[in-house]
Every structure is written in structure tokens, then in C-alpha cells.
C-alpha positions as CSV (number, residue, x, y, z in Angstrom):
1,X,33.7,-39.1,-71.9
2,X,31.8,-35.8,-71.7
3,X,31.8,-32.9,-69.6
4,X,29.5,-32.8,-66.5
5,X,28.2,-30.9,-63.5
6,X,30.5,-31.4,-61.0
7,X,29.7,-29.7,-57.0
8,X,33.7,-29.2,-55.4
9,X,33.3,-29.1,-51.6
10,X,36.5,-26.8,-50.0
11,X,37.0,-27.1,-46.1
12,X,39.3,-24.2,-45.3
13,X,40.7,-22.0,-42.1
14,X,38.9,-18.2,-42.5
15,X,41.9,-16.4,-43.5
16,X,42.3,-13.3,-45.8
17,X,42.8,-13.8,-49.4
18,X,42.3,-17.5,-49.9
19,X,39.3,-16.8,-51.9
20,X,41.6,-15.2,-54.1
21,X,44.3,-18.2,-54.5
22,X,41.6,-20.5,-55.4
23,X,39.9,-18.4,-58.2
24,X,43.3,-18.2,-59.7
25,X,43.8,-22.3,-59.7
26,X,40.3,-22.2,-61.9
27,X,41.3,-19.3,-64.2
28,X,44.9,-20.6,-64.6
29,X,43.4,-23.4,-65.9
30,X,40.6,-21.2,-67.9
31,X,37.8,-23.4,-66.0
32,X,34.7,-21.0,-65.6
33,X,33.3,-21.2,-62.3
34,X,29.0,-21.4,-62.7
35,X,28.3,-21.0,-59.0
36,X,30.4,-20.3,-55.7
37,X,29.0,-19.5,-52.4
38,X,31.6,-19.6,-49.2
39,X,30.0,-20.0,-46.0
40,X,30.8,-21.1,-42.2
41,X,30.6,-24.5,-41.3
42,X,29.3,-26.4,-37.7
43,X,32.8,-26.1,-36.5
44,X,33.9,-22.8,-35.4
45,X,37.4,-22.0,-37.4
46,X,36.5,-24.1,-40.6
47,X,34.9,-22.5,-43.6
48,X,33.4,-24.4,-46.6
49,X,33.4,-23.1,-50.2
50,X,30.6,-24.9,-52.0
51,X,31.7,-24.5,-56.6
52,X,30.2,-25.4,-59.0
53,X,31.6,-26.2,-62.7
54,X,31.1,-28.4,-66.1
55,X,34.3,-30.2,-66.6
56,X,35.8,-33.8,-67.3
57,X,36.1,-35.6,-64.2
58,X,39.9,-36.4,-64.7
59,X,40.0,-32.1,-64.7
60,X,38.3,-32.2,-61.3
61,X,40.5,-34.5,-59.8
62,X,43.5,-32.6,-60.4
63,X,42.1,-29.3,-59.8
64,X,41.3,-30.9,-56.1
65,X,44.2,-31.7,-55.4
66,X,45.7,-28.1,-56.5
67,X,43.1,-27.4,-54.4
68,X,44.5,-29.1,-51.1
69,X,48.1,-28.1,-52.0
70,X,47.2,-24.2,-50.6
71,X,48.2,-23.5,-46.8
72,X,45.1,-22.8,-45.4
73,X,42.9,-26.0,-47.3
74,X,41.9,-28.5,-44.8
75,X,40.6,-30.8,-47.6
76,X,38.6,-30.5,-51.3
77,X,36.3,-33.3,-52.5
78,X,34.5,-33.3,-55.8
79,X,30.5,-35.2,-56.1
80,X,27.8,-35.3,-59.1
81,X,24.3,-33.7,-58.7
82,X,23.6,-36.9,-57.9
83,X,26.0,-37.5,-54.7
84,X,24.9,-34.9,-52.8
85,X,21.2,-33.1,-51.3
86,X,21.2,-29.2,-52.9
87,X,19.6,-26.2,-53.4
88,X,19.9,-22.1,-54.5
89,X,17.5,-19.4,-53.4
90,X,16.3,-17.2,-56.0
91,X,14.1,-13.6,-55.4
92,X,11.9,-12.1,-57.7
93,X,11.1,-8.7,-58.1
94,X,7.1,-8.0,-59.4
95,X,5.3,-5.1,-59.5
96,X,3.0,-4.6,-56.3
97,X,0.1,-3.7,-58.4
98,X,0.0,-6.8,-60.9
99,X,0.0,-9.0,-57.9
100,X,-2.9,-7.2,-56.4
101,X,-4.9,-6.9,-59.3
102,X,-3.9,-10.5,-61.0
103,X,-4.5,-13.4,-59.1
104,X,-3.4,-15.8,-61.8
105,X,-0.2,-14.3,-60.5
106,X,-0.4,-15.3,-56.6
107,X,-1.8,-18.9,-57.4
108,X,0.7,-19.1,-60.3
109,X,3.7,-17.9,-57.0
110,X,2.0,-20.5,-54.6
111,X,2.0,-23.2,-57.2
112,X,6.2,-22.6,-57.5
113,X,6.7,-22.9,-53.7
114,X,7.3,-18.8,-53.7
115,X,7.0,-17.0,-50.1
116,X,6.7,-13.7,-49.4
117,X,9.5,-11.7,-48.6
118,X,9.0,-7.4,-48.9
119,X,5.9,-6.0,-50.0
120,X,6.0,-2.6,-51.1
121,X,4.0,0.0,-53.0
122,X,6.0,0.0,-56.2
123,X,7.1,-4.3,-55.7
124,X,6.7,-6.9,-54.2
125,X,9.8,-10.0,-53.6
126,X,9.0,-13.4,-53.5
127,X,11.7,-16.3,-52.6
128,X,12.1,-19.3,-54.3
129,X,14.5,-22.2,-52.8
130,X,15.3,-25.4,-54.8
131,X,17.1,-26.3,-58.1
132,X,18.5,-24.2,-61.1
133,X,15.7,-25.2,-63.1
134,X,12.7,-24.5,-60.7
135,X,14.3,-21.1,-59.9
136,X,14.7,-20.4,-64.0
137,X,10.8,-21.5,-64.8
138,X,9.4,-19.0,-62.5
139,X,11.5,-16.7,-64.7
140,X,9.3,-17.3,-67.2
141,X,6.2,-17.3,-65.5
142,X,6.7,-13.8,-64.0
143,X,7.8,-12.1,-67.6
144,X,4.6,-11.5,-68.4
145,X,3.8,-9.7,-65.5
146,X,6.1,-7.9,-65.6
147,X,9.2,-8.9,-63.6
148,X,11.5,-6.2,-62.3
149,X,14.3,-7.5,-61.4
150,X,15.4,-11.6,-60.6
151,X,18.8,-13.0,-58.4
152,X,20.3,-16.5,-57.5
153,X,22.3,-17.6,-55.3
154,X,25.3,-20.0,-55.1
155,X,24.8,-23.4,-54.5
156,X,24.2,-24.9,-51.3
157,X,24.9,-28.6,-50.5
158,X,25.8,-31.6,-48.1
159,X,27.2,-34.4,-48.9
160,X,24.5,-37.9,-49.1
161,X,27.1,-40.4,-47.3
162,X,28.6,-38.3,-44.6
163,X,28.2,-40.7,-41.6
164,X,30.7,-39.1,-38.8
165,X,31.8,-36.0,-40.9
166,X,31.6,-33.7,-38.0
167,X,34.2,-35.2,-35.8
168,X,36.6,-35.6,-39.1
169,X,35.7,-32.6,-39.9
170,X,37.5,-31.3,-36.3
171,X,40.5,-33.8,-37.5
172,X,41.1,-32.1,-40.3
173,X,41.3,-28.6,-38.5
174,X,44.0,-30.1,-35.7
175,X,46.3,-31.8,-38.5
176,X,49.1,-29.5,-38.7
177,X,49.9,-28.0,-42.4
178,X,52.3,-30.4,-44.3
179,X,50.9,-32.9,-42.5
180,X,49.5,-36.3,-45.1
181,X,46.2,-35.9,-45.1
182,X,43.7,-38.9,-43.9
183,X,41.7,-41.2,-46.0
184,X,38.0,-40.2,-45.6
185,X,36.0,-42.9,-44.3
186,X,32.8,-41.3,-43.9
187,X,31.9,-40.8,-47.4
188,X,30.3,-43.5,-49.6
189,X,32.4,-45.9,-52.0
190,X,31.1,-44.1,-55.0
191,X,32.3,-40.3,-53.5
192,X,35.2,-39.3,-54.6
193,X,37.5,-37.7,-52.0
194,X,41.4,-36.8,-52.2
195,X,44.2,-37.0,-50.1
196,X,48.4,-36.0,-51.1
């Protein structure tokens, strides 16, 4: 069995320093960590961290359930690329004069989905939103004209088979801490999804 991409899904309470206790679970374990993003979720007190790593898939089940172990970790699943619907945003950073005077450039942008975020006199940013390797090829486009300056974001996603998560979601937040965790009903068969 070989290493894959794996996405790790963290539902947590917003508190101070829990960022922290999860990075060290990962470096403990010397697992690199190829994307994280935290962000809020559609219920008010629950945050979701959204990691991404290449491991074995007997690693990621562990590490999930280290994962869940930590006070303020309402629950941690683990999905394939192919489990769940995500993206990153990328911007690019181009000279404002190539654009104007090159446009090769602007058809080459509008072919690659870019937008238009800042224009300036010295650059110009464009946005790009989908996956790691569309975001990396208009690397390679732009070079030649001269790209300043390029960023990407964490990973975004949501799970494919979610039917009912929301109101789960708000059971998770009630259950008191030490309390057994439930048996996730909303996700498909093939989604793999802990509880202790």
C-alpha cells in the first residue's frame, strides 16, 4: 500500500491555542502538513480546520483519532481527493505594462478562469480558484511575462455525502467533553469517519 493524498476534516470550539496542540500531534509524529486553512463553519461556535497530507491510510486513522482525543475537538474525519468537492485560490502578481501591451497575456488569463483583482501602475493581480494543478500551470504560463510574485491558499472542501450534516454538526457542539462520540450517519459507506 502506498502513500496518498488524504483531506482531514477537524470540527472544533474556537478556543486559543488549539491550533497549536494539533500541529504538534503532526510533528510528533514527523507528518508534514502540505496545506491547512482553519475557518468558521455555518454554526456559530464550531470552527473547521480543513489539512491536507501524503500518508498511509492506517497513519491517518490514528492520527484522527489523536485528533478527537483534544478537549476542544468536536470530531476529525479523514476523505480521498476523491470523497470530497475542493478547491484553493491562487493570485498572481504581473507587471501592469506586459498585460497592456501583450494580449497573448489577457487571452492566455481568460483561458485559465483568471479574474481581475488590483490593477495598478507597476502590477496587476489576477485570481485563480480551483485545483493544485490548475493554479501551478498558470505558473508557468505567466513566467515568461514576467511574474512578480504568486500565493496559494489552503485547501477548501465539503464533504460529497453529507446528507443532514448541519443538524449533527449542532450535536456534536451540545455533547459534553468525555462524552462517547456518535456514529456518523450522514456520510457515505465509503467515508471514513471516527468515533472513541
Amino acid at each position: 500500500m502506498n502513500k496518498q493524498e488524504f483531506t482531514i476534516t477537524v470540527y472544533t470550539e474556537n478556543h486559543v491555542g488549539l491550533l497549536n496542540r494539533i500541529a504538534i500531534i503532526f510533528s510528533r509524529r514527523k507528518i508534514n502538513i502540505d496545506s491547512l486553512n482553519t475557518s468558521p463553519t455555518e454554526v456559530d461556535s464550531v470552527h473547521r480546520f480543513t489539512i491536507v497530507i501524503n500518508e498511509y491510510e492506517d497513519v491517518v486513522r490514528k492520527l484522527c483519532r489523536q485528533i478527537e482525543k483534544q478537549v476542544d475537538v468536536l470530531k476529525a474525519y479523514y476523505n480521498t481527493e476523491n470523497e470530497i468537492v475542493w478547491q484553493e485560490l491562487a493570485l498572481y502578481k504581473v507587471p501592469t505594462d506586459i498585460i497592456a501591451s501583450e494580449v497573448k497575456v489577457e487571452r492566455l488569463l481568460r483561458e485559465n478562469g483568471a479574474h481581475t483583482v488590483v490593477i495598478r501602475k507597476d502590477y496587476t493581480v489576477f485570481a485563480v480558484a480551483g485545483h493544485r494543478e490548475e493554479t501551478e500551470a498558470l505558473i508557468k504560463v505567466l513566467e515568461p511575462y514576467g511574474l512578480i510574485e504568486f500565493v496559494r491558499t489552503g485547501r477548501v472542501g465539503i464533504i460529497k455525502g453529507s446528507n443532514r450534516f448541519h443538524e449533527r454538526l449542532k450535536e456534536f457542539e451540545m455533547k459534553e467533553p468525555g462524552e462517547e462520540a456518535i456514529e456518523n450517519e450522514f456520510l457515505n459507506e465509503n467515508e471514513k469517519v471516527f468515533s472513541m
